[in-house]
VOGU-3710 file (C-alpha; in Angstrom, 3 decimals, decimal comma):
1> xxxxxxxxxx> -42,607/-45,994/9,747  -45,098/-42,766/9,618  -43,911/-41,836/13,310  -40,472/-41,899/11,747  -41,834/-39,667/8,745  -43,592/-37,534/11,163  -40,674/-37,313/13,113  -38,050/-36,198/10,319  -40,644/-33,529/9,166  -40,501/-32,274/12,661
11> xxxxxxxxxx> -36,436/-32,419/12,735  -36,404/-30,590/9,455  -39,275/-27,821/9,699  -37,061/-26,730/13,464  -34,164/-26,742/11,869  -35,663/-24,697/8,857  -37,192/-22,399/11,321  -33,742/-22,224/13,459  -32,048/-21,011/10,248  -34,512/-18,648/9,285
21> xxxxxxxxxx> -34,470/-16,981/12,832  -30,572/-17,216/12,659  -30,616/-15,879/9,253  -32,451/-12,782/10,250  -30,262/-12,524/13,662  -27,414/-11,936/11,415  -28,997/-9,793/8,788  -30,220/-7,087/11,708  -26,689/-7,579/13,909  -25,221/-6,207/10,600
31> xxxxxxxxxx> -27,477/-3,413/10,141  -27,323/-2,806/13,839  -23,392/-2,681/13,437  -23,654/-0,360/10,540  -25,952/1,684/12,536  -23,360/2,206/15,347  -20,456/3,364/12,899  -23,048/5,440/11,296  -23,308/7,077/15,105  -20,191/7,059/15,808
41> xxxxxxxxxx> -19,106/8,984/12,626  -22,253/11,407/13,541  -21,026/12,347/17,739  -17,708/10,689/17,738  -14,240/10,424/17,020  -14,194/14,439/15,882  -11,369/15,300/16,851  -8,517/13,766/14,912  -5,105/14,495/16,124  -1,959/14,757/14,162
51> xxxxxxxxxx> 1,575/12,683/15,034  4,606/15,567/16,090  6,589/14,512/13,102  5,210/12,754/10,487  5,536/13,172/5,961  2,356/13,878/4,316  1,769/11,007/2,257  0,496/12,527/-1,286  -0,993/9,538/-3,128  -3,587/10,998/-5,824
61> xxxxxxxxxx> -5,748/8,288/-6,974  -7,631/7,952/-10,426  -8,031/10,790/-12,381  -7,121/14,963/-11,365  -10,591/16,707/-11,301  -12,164/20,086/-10,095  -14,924/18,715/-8,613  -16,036/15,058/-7,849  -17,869/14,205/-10,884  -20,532/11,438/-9,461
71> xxxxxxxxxx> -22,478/10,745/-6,387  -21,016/9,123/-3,382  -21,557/5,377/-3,354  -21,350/2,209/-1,314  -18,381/1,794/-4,293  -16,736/4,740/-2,762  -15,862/2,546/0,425  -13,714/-0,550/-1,891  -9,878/-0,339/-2,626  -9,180/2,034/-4,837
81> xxxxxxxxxx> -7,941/0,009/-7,809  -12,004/-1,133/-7,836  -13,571/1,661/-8,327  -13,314/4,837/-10,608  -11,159/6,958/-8,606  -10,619/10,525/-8,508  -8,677/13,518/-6,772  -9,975/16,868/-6,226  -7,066/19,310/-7,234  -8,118/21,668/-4,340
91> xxxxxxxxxx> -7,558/19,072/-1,720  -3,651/18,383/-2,869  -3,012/21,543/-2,771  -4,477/23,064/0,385  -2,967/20,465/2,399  0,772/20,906/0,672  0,040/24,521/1,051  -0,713/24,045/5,188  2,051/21,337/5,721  4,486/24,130/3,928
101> xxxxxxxxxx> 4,459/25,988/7,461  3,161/23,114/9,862  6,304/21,755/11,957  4,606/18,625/12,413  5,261/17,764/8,808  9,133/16,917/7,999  8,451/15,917/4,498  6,156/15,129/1,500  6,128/11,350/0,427  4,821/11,917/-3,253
111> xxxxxxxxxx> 3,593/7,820/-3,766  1,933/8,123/-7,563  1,354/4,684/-8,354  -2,243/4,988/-8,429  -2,306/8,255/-10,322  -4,669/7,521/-13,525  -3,740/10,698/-15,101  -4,828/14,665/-15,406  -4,234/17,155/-17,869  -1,526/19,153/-18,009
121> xxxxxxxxxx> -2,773/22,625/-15,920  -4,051/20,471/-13,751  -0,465/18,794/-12,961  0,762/22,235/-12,916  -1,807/23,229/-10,068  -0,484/20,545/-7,817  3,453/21,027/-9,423  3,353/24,949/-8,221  1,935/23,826/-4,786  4,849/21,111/-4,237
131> xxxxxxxxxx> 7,334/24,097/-5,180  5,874/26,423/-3,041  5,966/23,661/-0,167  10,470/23,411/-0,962  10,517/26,842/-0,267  10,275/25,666/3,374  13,154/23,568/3,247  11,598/20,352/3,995  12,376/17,719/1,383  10,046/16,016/-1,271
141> xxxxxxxxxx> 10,775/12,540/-2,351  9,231/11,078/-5,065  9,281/7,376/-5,600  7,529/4,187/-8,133  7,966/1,578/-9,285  7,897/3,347/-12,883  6,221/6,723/-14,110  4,465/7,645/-16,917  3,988/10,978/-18,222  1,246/12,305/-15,884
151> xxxxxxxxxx> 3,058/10,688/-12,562  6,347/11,997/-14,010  5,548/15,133/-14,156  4,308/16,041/-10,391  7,520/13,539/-9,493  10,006/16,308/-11,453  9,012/18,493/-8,391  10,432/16,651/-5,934  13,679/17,066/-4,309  14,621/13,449/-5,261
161> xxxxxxxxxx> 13,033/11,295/-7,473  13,508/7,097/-7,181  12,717/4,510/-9,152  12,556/0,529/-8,660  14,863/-1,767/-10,270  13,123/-2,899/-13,694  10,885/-0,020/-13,266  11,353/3,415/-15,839  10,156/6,326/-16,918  7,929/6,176/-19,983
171> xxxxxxxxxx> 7,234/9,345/-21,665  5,303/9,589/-25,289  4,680/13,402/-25,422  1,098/14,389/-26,870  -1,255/13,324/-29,578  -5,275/13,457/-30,611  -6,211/10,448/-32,687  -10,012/8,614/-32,665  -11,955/6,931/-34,877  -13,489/7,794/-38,170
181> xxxxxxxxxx> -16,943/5,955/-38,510  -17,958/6,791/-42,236  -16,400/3,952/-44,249  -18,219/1,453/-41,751  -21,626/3,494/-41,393  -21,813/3,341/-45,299  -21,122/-0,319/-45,244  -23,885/-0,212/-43,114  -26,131/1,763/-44,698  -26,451/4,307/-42,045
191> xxxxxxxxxx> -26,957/8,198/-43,269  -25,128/10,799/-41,103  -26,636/14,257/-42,061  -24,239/17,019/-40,143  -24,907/20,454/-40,008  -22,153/22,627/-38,612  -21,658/26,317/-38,658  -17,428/26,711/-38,153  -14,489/25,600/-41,003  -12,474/24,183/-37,719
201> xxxxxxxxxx> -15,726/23,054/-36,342  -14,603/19,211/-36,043  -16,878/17,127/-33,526  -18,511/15,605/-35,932  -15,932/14,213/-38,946  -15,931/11,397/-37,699  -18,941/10,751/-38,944  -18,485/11,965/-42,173  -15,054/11,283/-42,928  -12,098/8,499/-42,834
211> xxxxxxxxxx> -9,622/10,476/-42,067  -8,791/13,915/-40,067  -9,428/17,247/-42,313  -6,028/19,365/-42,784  -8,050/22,077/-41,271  -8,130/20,028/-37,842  -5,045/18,520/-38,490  -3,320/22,163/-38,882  -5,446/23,205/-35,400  -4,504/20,739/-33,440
221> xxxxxxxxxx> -0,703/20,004/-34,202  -0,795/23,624/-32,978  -2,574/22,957/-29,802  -0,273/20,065/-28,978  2,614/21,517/-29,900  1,544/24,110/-26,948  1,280/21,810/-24,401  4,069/19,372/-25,101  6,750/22,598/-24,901  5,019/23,356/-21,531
231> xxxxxxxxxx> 5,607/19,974/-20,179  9,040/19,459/-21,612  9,813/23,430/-21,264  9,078/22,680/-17,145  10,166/19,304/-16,506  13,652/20,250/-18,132  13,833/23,513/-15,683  13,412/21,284/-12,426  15,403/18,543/-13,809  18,172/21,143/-14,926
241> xxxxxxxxxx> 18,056/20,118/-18,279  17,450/21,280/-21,627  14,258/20,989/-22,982  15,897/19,366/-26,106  17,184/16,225/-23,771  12,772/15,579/-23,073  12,848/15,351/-27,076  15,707/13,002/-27,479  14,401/10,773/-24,413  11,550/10,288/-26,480
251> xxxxxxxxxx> 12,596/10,191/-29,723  15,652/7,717/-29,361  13,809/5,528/-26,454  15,267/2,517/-27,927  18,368/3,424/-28,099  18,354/4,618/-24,892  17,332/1,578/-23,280  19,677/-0,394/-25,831  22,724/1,584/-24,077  21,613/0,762/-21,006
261> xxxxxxxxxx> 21,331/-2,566/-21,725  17,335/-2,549/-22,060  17,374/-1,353/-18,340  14,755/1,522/-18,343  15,205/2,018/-14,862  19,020/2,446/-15,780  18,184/4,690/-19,316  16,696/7,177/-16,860  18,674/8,084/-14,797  21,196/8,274/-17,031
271> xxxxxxxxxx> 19,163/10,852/-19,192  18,573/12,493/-16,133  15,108/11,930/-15,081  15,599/10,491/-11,658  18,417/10,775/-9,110  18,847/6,740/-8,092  17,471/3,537/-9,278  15,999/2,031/-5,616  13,652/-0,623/-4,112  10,870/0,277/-1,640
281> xxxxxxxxxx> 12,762/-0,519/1,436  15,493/1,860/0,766  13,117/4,317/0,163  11,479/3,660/3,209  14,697/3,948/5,153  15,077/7,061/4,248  12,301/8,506/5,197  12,694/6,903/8,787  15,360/8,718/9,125  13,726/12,066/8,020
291> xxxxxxxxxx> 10,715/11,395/10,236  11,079/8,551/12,797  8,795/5,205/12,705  5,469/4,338/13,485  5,312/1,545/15,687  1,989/0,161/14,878  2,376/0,134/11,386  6,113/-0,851/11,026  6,870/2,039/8,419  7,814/5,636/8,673
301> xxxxxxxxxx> 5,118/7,850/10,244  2,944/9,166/8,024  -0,577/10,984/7,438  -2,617/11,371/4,002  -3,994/14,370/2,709  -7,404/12,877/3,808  -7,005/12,490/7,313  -4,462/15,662/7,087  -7,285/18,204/6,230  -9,538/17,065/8,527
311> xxxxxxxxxx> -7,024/17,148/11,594  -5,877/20,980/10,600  -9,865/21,580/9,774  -10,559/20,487/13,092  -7,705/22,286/14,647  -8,188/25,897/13,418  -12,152/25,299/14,651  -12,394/28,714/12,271  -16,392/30,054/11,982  -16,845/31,755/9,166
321> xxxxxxxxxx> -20,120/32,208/8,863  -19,985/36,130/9,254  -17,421/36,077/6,598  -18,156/37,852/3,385  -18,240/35,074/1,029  -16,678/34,443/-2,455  -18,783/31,488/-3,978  -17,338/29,321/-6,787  -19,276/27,235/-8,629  -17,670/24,340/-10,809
331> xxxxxxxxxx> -19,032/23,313/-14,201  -17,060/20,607/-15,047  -17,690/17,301/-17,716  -20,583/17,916/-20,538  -22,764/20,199/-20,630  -26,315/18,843/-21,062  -30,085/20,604/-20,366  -31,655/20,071/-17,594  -30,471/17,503/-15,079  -27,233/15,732/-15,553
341> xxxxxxxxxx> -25,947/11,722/-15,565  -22,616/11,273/-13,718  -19,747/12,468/-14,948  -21,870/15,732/-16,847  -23,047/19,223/-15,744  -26,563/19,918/-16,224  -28,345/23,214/-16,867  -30,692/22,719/-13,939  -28,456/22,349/-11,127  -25,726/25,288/-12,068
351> xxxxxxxxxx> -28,793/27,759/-12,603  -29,952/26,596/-8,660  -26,276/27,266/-7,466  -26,178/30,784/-9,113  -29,653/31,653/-7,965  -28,247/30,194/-4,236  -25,956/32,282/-4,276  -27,626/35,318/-5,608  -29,984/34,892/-2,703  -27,173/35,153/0,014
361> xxxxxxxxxx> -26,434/37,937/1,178  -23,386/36,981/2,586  -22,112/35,981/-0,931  -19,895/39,320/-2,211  -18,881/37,495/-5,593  -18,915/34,608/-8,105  -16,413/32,777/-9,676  -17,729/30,502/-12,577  -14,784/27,740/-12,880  -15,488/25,934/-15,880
371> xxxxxxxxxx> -13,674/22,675/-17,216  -15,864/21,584/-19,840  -15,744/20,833/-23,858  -19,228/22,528/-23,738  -22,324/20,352/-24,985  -25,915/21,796/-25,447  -26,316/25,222/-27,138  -29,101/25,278/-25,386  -27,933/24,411/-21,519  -24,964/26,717/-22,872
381> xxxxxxxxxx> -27,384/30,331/-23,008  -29,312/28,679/-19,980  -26,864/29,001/-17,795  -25,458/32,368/-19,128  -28,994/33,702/-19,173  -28,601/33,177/-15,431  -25,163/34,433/-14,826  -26,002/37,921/-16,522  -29,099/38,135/-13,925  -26,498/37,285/-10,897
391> xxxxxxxxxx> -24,404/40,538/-12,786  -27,560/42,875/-12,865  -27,797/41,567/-9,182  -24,864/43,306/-8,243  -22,390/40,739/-7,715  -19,221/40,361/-10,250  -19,035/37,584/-11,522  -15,077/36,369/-12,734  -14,873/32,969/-15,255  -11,561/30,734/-13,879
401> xxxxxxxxxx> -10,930/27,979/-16,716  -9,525/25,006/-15,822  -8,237/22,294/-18,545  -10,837/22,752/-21,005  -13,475/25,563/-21,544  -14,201/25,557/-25,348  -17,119/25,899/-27,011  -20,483/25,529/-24,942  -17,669/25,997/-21,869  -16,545/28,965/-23,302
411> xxxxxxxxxx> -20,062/30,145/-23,970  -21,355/30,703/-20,751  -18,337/32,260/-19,478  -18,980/35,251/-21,472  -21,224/36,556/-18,782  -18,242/37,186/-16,917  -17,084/40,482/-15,826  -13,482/38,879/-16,184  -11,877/35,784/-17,878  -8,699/33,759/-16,165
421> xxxxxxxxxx> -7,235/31,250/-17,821  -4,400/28,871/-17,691  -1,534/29,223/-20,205  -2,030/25,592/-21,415  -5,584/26,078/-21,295  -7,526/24,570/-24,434  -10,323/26,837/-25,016  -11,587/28,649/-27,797  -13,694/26,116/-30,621  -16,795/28,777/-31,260
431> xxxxxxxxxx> -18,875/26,829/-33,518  -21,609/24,752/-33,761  -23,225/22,080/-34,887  -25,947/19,739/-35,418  -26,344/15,924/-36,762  -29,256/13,571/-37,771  -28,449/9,754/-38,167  -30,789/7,895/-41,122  -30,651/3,945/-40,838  -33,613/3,889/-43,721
441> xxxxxxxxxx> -31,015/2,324/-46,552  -29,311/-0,284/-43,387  -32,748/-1,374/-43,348  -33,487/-1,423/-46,625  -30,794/-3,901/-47,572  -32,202/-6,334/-44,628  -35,398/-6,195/-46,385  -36,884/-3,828/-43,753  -38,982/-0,579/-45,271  -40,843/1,804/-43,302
451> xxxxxxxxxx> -44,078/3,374/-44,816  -46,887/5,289/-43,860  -49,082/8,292/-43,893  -49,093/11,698/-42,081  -51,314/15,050/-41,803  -48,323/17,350/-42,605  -45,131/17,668/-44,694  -42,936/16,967/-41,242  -45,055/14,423/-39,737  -41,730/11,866/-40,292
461> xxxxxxxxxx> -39,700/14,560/-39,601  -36,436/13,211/-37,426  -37,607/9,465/-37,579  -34,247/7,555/-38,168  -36,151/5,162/-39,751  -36,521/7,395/-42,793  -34,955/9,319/-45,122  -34,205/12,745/-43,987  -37,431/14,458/-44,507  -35,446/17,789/-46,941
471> xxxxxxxxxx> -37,872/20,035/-44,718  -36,434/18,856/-41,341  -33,201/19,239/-42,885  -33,837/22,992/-43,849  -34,689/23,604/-41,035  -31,937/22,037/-38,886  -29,833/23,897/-40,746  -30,957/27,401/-40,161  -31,137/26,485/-36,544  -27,426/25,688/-36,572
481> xxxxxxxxxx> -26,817/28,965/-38,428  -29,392/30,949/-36,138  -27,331/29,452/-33,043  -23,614/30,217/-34,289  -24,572/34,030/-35,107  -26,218/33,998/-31,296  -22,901/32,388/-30,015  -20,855/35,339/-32,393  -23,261/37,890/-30,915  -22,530/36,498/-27,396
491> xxxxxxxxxx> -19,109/36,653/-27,526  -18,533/39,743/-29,815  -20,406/41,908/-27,192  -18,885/40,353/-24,025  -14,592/40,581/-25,417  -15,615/43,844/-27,509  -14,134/42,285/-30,909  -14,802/43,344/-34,252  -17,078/41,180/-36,580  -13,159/40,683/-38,149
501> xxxxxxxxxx> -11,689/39,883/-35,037  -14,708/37,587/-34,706  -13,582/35,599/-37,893  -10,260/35,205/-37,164  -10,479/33,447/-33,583  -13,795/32,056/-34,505  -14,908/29,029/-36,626  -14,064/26,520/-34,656  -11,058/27,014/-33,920  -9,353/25,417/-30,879
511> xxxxxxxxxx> -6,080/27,889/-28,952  -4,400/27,497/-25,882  -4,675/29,948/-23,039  -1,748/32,189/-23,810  -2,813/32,623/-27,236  -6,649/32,945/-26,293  -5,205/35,663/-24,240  -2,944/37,129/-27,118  -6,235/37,066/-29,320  -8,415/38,939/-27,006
521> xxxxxxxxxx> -10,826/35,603/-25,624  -9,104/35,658/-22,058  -8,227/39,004/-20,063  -5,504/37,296/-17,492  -3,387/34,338/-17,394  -3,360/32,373/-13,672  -4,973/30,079/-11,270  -8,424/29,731/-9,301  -6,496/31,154/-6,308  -6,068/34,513/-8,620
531> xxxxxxxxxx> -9,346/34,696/-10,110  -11,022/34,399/-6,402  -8,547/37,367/-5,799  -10,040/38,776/-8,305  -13,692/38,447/-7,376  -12,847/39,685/-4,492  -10,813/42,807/-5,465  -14,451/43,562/-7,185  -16,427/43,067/-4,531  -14,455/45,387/-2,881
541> xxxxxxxxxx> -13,555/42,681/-0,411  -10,111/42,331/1,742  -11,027/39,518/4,003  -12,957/36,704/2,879  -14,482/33,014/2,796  -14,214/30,914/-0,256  -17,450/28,730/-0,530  -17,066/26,283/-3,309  -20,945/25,491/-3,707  -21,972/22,007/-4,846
551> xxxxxxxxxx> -25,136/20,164/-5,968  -26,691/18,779/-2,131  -25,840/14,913/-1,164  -29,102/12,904/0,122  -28,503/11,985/3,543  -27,451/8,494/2,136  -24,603/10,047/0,486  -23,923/11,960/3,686  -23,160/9,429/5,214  -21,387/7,659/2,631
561> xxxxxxxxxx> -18,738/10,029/2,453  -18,227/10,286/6,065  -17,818/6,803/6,045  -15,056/7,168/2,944  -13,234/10,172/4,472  -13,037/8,366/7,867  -12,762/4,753/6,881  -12,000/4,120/3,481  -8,889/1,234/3,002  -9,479/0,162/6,410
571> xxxxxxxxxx> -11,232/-3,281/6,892  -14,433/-2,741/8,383  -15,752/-0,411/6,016  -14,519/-2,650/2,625  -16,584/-5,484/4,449  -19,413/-3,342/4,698  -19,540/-2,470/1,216  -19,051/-5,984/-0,161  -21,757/-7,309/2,413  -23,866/-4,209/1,052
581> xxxxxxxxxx> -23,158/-3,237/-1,791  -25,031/-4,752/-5,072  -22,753/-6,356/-7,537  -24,740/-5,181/-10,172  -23,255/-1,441/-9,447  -19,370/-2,371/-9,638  -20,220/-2,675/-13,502  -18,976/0,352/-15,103  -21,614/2,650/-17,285  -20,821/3,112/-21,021
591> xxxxxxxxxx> -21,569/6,502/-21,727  -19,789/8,201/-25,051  -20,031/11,062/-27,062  -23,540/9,662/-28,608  -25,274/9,871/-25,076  -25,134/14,242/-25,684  -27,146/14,089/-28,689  -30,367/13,831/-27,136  -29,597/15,860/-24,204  -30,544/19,331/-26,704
601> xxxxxxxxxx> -33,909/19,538/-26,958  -32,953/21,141/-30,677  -29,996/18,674/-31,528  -27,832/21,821/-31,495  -24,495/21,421/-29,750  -21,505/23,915/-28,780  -19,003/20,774/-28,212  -15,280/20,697/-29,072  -13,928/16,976/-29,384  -10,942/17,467/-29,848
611> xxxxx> -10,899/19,034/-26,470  -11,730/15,370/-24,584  -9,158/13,622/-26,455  -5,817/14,862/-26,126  -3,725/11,945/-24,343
//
């Protein structure tokens, strides 16, 4: 019996010591395998070559940005519908602008079924560069299995725009509505003490209100009225339409789906809004004909703007190193102090880009492109502070707004030699403001009190624990009012306005780019391509390099996003990532408008919120 014991201890401390061994085996014949993609993306493989007739498939994913707001990640490397996609603007439309005069490309495939949105001069960005690639007489086809108003409007530009059977077109026009907190914090016996410098300064009524103040109400039924005529104004041009036949869409949806028998697929084209109702295959056919088939993948032959860029990057081989240079530098997200969480733009890194490219010589000129509802007051003159020393440098400095570039945003572009700005452009909301919560009576009513003893009159200053300590609050409020007369002094001096010019574009208020521009906050209406122009023009520069400057990956991320660019939605690399990546980091952060607060050393913020949530 104990040799038998003995025995089965043997048996099972081999075959414990045969798993381990095999478990480790496995662990470094995976790292080993990573290792070897990792080499081959470093020394092989460079040289990607392009098909001699193919469409350029233009499939944005996620959401329309300026710059990639977050680090690369193993969650990079998934399918897209995992992870929190997004499209660099830039990248759509270089490549649309390079297929426009490459014969290789017979067409543009505009698949938008994974578009998560973008606001509306974004859309336009990519909507100009689809028109300017029909003036080559290649066609664009645009086809889902429905479209809602982002998708729809970037489809509008194509030559011919499908949609499925049971699919439609689902437009709702513009609104701004959130949440008003002060009916619940009271029932909770939390104090919000808000301290705001600005009639039309709104970011914080939600805190002290139930509903929206006519003053924001008035502001921003102006604003959206602004941007829904764009859209409508536009889509009814390429559509030939009148813009009135957008309103009625939307207006009388039911009864446009009730006369087409609650077909929405059938209620738009009938309105107009797409040429055909069509399944996939049809589509597909089409295109085969257009462009011929790939065997391999048993579709029509095709290339994404991906792999597109970095063929024709390849190709041209172009050193421009001896180039002068125009640098842009993207703030983009909230603005906080110091360094930033994903998503944000910190003070710290923007001042090192500006100083890097102060110190090169080959940089000419700067162009600030900002797409931010502003943040920290502080951050805000930090980084200005820093763009008036790039200016004293010698090197103009031009301020290109993107979607949104109010308040802090549109603080720290009035360093600028020049300001550019998109017609639908929401900028403007100079104001500030500044807010203390007090839980003290919550508390209270749970039987909790806080009491003590301190050497001075503010020794419980800010402690949300407490009352507000009246001393604190003093002084919060001449801060606020100490900051809004630095932010009126900032931009009286930079647009040369009168203290009643001031007034009237002032307190808060939130305009549009054409009417920033009528009221003297924006010098020219246009794109990123024309403020580079610009910088350029005062630089004194005919040829040039445009540098876009960003915050340096780790050599992890490196890597990352060679892996992404050369292998993401193929199978090896979303095996990788699952066998690799933590599932702890596929859960999504929760960061809101709270998370700013204590990103101001002061509690003093330049932030429009009205700006984040138009939808």
């Amino acid at each position: 019996m104990r040799k038998a014991l003995r025995l089965l201890k043997v048996l099972l401390l081999a075959f414990w010591k045969t798993l381990t061994v095999s478990r480790r085996v496995a662990a470094n014949l995976i790292f080993l395998g990573f290792l070897a993609l990792v080499a081959f993306l470093g020394f092989g493989g460079r040289e990607p070559r392009l098909p001699a007739s193919a469409a350029l498939r233009v499939a944005p994913s996620g959401l329309l940005v300026e710059q990639e707001s977050r680090g690369v990640s193993w969650e990079d490397l998934l399918p897209e519908e995992e992870g929190a996609a997004e499209t660099v603007v830039r990248d759509l439309v270089e490549a649309l602008d390079l297929a426009k005069d490459d014969p290789r490309i017979r067409a543009v495939y505009l698949d938008l079924s994974r578009l998560g949105g973008g606001q509306l001069s974004k859309l336009q960005a990519v909507g100009a560069a689809l028109e300017r690639f029909r003036e080559s007489k290649k066609p664009v086809i645009a086809a889902g299995d429905y479209f809602l108003q982002s998708s729809y409007f970037l489809a509008a530009h194509a030559d011919r725009v499908y949609v499925a059977p049971l699919g439609g077109v689902f437009l709702k026009g513009y609104g701004i509505y959130r949440h008003y907190l002060h009916p619940a914090l009271e029932r909770l016996g939390v104090k919000v003490h808000v301290f705001r410098a600005g009639l039309y300064k709104s970011a914080a009524e939600p805190f002290e209100r139930s509903d929206m103040s006519e003053e924001d109400r008035t502001a921003n039924a102006a604003l959206l009225g602004v941007l829904w005529s764009a859209y409508k104004e536009e889509v009814a041009r390429l559509r030939r339409l009148e813009p009135a036949a957008i309103d009625d869409y939307v207006e009388r949806f039911p009864r446009h789906l009730a006369a087409a028998g609650g077909d929405a697929a059938e209620a738009a084209r009938a309105a107009g809004l797409v040429d055909d109702v069509r399944p996939r295959h049809a589509v597909r056919e089409e295109l085969l004909a257009i462009v011929g088939e790939d065997p391999a993948e048993r579709s029509f032959r095709q290339v994404d703007v991906a792999a597109y860029l970095r063929a024709r990057r390849a190709e041209t081989g172009r050193d421009e190193k001896e180039r002068p240079k125009v640098a842009v530098i993207v703030a983009q997200g909230v603005l906080v102090d110091g360094l930033p969480r994903a998503g944000r733009t910190g003070s710290a890194p923007l001042v090192q880009q500006i100083r890097r490219a102060v110190g090169d010589d080959a940089v000419r000129a700067l162009v600030l492109r900002v797409d931010s509802p502003g943040g920290s007051a502080l951050a805000a003159e930090t980084v200005l502070a820093e763009l008036e020393r790039a200016r004293l440098a010698g090197k103009p400095v031009i301020a290109s707004f993107g979607s949104v570039a109010a308040s802090g945003g549109y603080w720290i572009a009035c360093a600028a030699d020049e300001i550019w700005a998109a017609p639908t452009t929401v900028t403007g909301s100079i104001g500030v403001f500044g807010l203390f919560p007090s839980f003290a009576e919550g508390l209270q009513s749970l039987g909790i009190r806080n009491d003590g003893v301190g050497t001075t009159r503010l020794a419980d200053a800010l402690n949300p624990s407490r009352p507000l300590n009246p001393h604190a609050a003093e002084a919060l409020r001449l801060l606020v009012e100490r900051s809004y007369a630095a932010f009126l002094e900032r931009v009286g001096r930079s647009r040369g306005l009168s203290d009643e010019q001031l007034r009237r574009v002032a307190e808060g208020r939130v305009w549009s780019g054409r009417h920033a521009q009528e009221n003297g906050l924006v010098d020219r209406l246009g794109g990123i391509e024309e403020a580079v122009a610009a910088a350029a023009r005062r630089a004194g520069l005919e040829t040039y390099a445009v540098d876009y400057l960003e915050p340096p990956l780790s050599s992890k991320e490196k890597i990352l996003r060679e892996l992404r660019e050369r292998w993401a939605g193929r199978d090896l690399a979303r095996g990788l990532a699952r066998l690799l990546l933590p599932g702890e980091l596929l859960q999504p952060g929760i960061e809101g408008f709270l998370g700013l607060l204590f990103k101001d050393p002061r509690g003093i913020h330049a932030y429009c919120l009205a700006c984040e949530g138009i939808d």
